[in-house]
SEMAR-406422 format. One line per 8 residues: number of its first residue (from 0); their letters; for each residue x negated, y negated, z of C-alpha. Coordinates in steps of 0.2 Angstrom, whole numbers, padded with zeros to 4 digits. Layout:
<rs>
NUM	A	X:Y:Z; ... .
</rs>
This chain:
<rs>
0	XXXXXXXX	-0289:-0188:0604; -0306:-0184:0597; -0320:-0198:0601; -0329:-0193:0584; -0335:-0204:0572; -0324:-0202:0556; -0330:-0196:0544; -0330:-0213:0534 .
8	XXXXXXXX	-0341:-0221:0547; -0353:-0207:0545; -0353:-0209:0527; -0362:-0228:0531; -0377:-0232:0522; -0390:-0241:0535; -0399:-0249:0523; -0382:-0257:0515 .
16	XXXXXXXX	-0378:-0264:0532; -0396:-0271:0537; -0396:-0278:0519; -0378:-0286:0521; -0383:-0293:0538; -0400:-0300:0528; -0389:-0310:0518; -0375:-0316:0532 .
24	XXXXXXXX	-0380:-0310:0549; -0366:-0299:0558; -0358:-0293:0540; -0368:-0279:0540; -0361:-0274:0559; -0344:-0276:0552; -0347:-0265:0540; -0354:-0251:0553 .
32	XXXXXXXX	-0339:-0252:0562; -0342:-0265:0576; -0332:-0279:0570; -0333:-0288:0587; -0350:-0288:0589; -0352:-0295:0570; -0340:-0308:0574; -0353:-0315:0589 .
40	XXXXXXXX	-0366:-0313:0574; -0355:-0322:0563; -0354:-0336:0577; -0371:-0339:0580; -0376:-0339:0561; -0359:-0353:0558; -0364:-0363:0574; -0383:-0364:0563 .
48	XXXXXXXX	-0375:-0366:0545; -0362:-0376:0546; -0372:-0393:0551; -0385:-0387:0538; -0371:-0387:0526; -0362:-0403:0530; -0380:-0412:0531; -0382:-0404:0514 .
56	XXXXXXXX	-0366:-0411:0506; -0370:-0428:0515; -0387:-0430:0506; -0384:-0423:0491; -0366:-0429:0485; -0360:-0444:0497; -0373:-0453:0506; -0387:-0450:0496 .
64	XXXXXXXX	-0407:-0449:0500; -0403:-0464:0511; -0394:-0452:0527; -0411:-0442:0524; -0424:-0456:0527; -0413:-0459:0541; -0414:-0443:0550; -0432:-0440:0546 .
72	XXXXXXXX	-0438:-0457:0554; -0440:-0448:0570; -0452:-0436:0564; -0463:-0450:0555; -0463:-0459:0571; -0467:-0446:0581; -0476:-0432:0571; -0475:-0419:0586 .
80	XXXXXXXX	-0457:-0418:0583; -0461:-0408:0569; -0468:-0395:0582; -0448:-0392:0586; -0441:-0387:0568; -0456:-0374:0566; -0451:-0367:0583; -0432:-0368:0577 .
88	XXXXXXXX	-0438:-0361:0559; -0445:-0346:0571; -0432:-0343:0583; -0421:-0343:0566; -0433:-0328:0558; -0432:-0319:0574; -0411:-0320:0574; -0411:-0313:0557 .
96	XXXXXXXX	-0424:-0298:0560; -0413:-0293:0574; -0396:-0293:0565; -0406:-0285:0550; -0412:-0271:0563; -0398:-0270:0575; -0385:-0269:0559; -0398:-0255:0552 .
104	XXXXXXXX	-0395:-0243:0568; -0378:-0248:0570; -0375:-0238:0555; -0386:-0222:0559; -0375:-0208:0562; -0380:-0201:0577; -0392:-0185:0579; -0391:-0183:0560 .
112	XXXXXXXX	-0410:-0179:0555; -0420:-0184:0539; -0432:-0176:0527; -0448:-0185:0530; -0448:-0192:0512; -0432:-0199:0517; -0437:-0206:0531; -0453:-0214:0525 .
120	XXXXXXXX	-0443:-0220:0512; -0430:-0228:0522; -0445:-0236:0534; -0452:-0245:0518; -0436:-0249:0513; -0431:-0261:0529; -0449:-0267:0530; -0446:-0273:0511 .
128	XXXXXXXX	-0431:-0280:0519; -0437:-0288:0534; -0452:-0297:0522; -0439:-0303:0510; -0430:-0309:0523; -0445:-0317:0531; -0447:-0327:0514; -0440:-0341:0516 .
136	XXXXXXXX	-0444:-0346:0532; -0461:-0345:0528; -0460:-0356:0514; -0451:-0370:0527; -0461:-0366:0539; -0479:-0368:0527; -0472:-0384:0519; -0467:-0388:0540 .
144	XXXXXXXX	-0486:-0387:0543; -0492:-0396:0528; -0482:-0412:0532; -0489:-0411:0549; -0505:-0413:0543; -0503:-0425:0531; -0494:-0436:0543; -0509:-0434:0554 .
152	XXXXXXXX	-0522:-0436:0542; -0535:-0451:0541; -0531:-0460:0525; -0537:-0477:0533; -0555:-0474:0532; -0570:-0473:0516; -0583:-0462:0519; -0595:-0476:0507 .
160	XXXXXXXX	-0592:-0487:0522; -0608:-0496:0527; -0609:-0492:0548; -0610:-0506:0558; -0604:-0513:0575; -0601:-0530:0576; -0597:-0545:0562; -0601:-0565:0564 .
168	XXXXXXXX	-0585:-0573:0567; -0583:-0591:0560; -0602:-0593:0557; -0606:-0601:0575; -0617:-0584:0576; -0607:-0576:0589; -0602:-0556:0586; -0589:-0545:0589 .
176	XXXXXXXX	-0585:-0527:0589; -0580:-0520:0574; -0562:-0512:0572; -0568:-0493:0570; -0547:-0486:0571; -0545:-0474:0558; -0525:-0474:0559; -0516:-0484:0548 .
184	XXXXXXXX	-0507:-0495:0558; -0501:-0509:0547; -0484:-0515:0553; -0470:-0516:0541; -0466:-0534:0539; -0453:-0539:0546; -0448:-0554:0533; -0451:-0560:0517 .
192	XXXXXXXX	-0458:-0550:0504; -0468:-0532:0506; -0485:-0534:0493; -0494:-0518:0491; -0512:-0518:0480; -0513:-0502:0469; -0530:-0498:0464; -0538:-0484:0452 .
200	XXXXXXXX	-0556:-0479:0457; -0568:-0472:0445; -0576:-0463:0456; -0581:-0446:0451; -0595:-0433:0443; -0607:-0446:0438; -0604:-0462:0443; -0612:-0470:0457 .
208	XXXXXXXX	-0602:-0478:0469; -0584:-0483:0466; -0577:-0500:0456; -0559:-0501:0454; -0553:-0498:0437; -0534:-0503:0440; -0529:-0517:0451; -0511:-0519:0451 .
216	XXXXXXXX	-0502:-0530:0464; -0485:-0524:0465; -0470:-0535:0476; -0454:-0529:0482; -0440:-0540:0491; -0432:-0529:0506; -0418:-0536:0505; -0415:-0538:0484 .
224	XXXXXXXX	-0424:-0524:0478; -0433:-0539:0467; -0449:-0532:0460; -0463:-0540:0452; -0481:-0533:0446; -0496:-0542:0444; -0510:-0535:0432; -0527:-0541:0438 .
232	XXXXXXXX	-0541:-0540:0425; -0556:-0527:0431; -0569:-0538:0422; -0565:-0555:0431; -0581:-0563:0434; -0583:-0581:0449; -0567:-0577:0457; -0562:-0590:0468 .
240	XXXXXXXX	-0563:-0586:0488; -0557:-0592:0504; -0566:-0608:0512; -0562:-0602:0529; -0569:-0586:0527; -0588:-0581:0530; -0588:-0575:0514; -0590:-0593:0509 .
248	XXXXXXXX	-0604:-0594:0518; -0612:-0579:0513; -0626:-0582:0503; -0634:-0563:0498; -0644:-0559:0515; -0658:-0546:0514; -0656:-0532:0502; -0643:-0539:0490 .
256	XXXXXXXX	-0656:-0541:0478; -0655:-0518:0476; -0636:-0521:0478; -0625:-0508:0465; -0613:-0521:0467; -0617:-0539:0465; -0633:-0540:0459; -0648:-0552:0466 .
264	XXXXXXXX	-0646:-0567:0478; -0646:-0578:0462; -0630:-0575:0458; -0625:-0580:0475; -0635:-0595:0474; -0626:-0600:0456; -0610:-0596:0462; -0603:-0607:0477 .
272	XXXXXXXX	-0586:-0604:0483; -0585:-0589:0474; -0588:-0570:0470; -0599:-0569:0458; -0600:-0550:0453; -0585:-0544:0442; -0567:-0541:0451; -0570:-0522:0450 .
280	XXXXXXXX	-0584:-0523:0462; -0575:-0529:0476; -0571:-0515:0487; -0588:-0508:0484; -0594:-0526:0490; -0583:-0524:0506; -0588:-0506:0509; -0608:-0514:0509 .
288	XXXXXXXX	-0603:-0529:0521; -0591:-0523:0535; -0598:-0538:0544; -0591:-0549:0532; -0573:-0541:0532; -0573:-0529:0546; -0556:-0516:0549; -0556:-0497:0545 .
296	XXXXXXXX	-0560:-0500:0527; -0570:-0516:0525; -0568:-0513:0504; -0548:-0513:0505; -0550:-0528:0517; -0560:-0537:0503; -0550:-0531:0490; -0534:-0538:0499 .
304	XXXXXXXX	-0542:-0554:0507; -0547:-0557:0488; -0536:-0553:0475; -0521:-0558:0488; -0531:-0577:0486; -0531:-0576:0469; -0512:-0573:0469; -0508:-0584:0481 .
312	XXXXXXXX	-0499:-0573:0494; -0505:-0563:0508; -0505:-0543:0503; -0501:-0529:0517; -0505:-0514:0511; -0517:-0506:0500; -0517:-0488:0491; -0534:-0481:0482 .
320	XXXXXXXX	-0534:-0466:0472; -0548:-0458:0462; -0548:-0450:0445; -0546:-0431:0452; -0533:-0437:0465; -0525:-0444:0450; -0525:-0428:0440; -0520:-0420:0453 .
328	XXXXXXXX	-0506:-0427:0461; -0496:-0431:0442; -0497:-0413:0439; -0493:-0407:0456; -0475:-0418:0452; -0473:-0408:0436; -0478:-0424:0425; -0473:-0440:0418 .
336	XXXXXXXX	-0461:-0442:0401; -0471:-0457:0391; -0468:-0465:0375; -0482:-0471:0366; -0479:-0485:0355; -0496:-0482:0344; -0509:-0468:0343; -0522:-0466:0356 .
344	XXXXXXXX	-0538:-0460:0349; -0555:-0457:0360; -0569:-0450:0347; -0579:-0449:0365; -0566:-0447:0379; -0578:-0444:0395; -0567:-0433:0406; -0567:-0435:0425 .
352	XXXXXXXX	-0578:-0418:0427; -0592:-0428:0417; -0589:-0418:0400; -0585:-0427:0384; -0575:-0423:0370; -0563:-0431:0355; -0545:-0433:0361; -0530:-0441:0352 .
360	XXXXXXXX	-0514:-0444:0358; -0499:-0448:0344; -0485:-0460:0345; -0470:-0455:0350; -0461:-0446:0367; -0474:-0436:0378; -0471:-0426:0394; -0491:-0428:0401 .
368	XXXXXXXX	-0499:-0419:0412; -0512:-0426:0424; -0526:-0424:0412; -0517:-0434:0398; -0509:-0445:0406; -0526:-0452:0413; -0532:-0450:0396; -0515:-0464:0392 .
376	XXXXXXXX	-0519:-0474:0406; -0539:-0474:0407; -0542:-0475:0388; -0549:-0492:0378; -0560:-0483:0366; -0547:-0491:0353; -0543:-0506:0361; -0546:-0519:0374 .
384	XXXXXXXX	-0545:-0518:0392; -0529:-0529:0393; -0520:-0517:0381; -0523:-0504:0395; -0516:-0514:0408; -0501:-0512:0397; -0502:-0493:0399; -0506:-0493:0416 .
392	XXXXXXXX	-0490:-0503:0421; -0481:-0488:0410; -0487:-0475:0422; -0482:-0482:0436; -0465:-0485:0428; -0463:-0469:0425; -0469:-0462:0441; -0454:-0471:0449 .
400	XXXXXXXX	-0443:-0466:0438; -0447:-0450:0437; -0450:-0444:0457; -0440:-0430:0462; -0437:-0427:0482; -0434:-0409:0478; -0447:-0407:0465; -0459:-0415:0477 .
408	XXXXXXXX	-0454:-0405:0492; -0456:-0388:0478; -0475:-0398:0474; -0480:-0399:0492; -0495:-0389:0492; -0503:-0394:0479; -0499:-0412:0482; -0506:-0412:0500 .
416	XXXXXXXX	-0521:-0407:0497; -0524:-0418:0480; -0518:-0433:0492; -0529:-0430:0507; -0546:-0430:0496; -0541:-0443:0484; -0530:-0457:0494; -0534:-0469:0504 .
424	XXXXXXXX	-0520:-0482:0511; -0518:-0494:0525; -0499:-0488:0526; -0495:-0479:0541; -0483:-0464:0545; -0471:-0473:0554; -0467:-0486:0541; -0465:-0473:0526 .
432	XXXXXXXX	-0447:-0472:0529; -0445:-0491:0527; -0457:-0491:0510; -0443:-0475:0504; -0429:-0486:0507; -0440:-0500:0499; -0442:-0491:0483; -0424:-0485:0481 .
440	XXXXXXXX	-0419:-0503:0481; -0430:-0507:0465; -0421:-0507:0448; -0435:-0502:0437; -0426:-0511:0422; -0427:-0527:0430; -0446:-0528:0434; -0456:-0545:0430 .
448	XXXXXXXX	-0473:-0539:0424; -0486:-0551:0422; -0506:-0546:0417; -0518:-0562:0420; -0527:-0563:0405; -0537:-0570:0389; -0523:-0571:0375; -0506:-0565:0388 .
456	XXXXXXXX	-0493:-0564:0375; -0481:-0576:0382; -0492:-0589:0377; -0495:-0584:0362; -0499:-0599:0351; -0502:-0612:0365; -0517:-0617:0372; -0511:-0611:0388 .
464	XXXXXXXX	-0520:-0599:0396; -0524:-0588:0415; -0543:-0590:0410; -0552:-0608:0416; -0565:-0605:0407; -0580:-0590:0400; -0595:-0587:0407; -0611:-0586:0396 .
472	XXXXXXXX	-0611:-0567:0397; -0593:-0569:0391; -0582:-0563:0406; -0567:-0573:0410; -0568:-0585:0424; -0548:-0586:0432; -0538:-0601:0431; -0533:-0599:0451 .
480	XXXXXXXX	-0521:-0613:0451; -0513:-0609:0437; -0509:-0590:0442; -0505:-0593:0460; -0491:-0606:0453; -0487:-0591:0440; -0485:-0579:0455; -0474:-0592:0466 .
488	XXXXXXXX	-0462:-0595:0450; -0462:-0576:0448; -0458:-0572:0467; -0444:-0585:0468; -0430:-0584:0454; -0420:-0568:0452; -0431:-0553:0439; -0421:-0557:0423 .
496	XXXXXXXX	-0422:-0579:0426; -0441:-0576:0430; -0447:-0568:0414; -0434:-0579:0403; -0443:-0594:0413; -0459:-0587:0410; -0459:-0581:0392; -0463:-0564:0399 .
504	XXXXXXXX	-0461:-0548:0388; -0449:-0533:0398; -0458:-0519:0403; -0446:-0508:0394; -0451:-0514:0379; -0469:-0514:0384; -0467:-0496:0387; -0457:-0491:0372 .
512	XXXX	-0442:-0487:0382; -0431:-0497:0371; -0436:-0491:0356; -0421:-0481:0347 .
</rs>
């Protein structure tokens, strides 16, 4: 019997095997004859897919982004472990290379020789193949690295901070070390409700310093999925604070009086009990007085210790973006769909690269990118602060309604970088699993929105109203009673009962969703 190939298995392509083994390891040594070592190809490449696959099928059509969170709470935990899939990724890469090459010489016929065009042409060729098969696992293993260092990034810390090392505790005159950590490590709460404050900085080509545009306090219920948002107004002037905390006590010290924040010592002086500069100024004030706040970030402790007074509730976390970051980060998630119930027109819109030019915006359905849709949220040229509050809420609703896992993961680096030098959050990594699960649980239809301000809506023709009174410049001094009883009301009845009790308008409506 002759041991000669047939003439069939000479007749072989190599480059049709290595390309069929580039596709499913091990077909292409079928198809050069060696079906058993194809089979132990085969094998190896099922033992790999096949939990992929029914992981797959689990996520994506019977348990939902829930079995995902699951499974990926390690990683946030323990970021390190992330140092294991990019070592798998690779030993992966290096499985498939060698099926694509062993399949390729599998299917050489023996001491047949090759024009040197040939030749060259069939080197280029698995090259080609070996890069296009290398694709994807560099696109896993790029994306593997980026969340890496996002989960390892300092998003705590602002670099306005004002250094110092010790703060006076209850005013007997004895310090204590500031807390210098720069890792979030905020605990998720374990009960009750989970308050986050949202905040929009205008920081930027410029502008000196940074005040808070947006102040948004958003609540969610674990265990409801109840959600309700609070609207605090940026031009808020004598806010209310704490009796127990030294910023009671604090009556300007040396140096206020050059202060881009609150002015001179007077308006200390004239303001007992209280914050005397407007409500956008407060995490600029904290930044300028760690001793009076201490933490990481002595503006988001002020910010939180302030407004979460003002409300009534203690607040958790905090997140800060800037205007860029903004930009950024909407178009890195492919935009937001906005109806706009009226036009927008700006004859003097001033762009967050400092440039100024006329923008309008008609009524009616939008897909916005980052640019317009901080020209939506950010614009009052045409009407008053309040009614941007309104739009505000509107982006955030449709953030929510519009994040995509997959769209994300696709976005990732763009969004990493437009998060790392734009964010800052008190969140840490090991509770962003929990905050996933959190934010699945919210019905976006049923969200109790309330703005505290002049003239709210629901009490339109009463004299009820947020505002206690005006100051003589004419900013709107907080009625703090009232809205912390407001906010109590709010955070106790069941969404649809809470704005039927409180006369409160639907956001859909607000946002134009409901109109045919």
């Amino acid at each position: 019997m002759s041991l000669r190939p047939s003439s069939r298995a000479r007749a072989r392509s190599p480059f049709v095997a290595a390309l069929l083994s580039a596709l499913i390891p091990g077909a292409g040594q079928i198809y050069a004859g060696r079906p058993r070592r194809g089979r132990i190809y085969l094998l190896i490449t099922g033992l790999v897919v096949l939990p992929a696959a029914v992981l797959f099928v689990l996520v994506f059509y019977v348990s939902g982004v829930g079995l995902a969170v699951t499974l990926s709470r390690p990683f946030f935990s323990n970021p390190d472990l992330l140092g294991v899939l990019l070592l798998a990724n690779a030993l992966l890469l290096v499985f498939r290379a060698v099926a694509v090459v062993d399949a390729f010489l599998l299917a050489r016929t023996p001491g047949r020789g090759m024009q040197q065009g040939a030749a060259t042409a069939v080197v280029f060729g698995l090259v080609g193949l070996l890069f296009l098969t290398a694709l994807p696992h560099g696109w896993v293993g790029h994306r593997n690295l980026l969340l890496y260092d996002v989960m390892t990034h300092d998003f705590v810390s602002d670099p306005g901070q004002v250094t110092t090392t010790s703060v006076p505790d209850d005013g007997s005159g004895t310090s204590v070390p500031v807390t210098t950590t720069t890792r979030a490590t905020t605990a998720f709460p374990s009960e009750g409700r989970v308050n986050v404050l949202l905040m929009g900085g205008d920081a930027g080509v410029g502008r000196t310093g940074i005040r808070t545009d947006t102040m948004i306090v958003v609540s969610i219920d674990p265990e409801t999925g109840w959600t309700a948002m609070f609207g605090i107004p940026r031009n808020l002037r004598r806010m209310p604070v704490p009796s127990d905390h030294p910023i009671a006590a604090f009556t300007g010290g040396a140096g206020t009086g050059s202060s881009s924040t609150t002015g001179s010592t007077v308006a200390w002086s004239n303001c007992p009990g209280c914050f005397p500069a407007l409500a956008w100024d407060i995490y600029a004030f904290g930044l300028e007085h760690p001793e009076l706040f201490g933490g990481p970030n002595s503006g988001a402790t002020a910010a939180k210790t302030l407004l979460g007074y003002l409300l009534g509730i203690d607040i958790h976390y905090f997140a800060l973006v800037d205007l860029e970051g903004f930009v950024d980060i909407i178009d890195a998630v492919g935009g937001i769909d906005i109806v706009v119930t009226e036009d927008l027109y700006d004859p003097a819109y001033p762009n967050e690269d400092g440039t100024v030019e006329e923008k309008l915006l008609p009524a009616g359905e939008h897909h916005l990118d980052g640019h317009e849709a901080l020209f939506y949220a950010r614009s009052r040229q045409q009407s008053s602060d309040f009614a941007r509050m309104n739009r505000q809420r509107c982006v955030l609703e449709a953030m929510a309604e519009g994040a995509d896992p997959v769209e994300l993961l696709r976005g990732l680096p763009s969004i990493v970088p437009a998060i790392e030098s734009s964010v800052r959050t008190d969140i840490a990594v090991a509770s962003i699993p929990d905050f996933l699960d959190l934010v699945a649980k919210v019905n976006t239809d049923e969200i109790v929105s309330i703005r505290f301000m002049p003239d709210a809506p629901e009490f339109a023709g009463t004299p009820t109203s947020y505002i206690a009174e005006w100051t003589d410049e004419g900013f709107p001094i907080p009625d703090r009673d009232f809205i912390a009883e407001t906010v109590e009301t709010a955070l106790s009845l069941p969404p649809l009962e809470a704005i039927e009790v409180l006369n409160l308008q639907p956001l859909d409506d607000v946002c134009g969703n409901t109109v045919p």
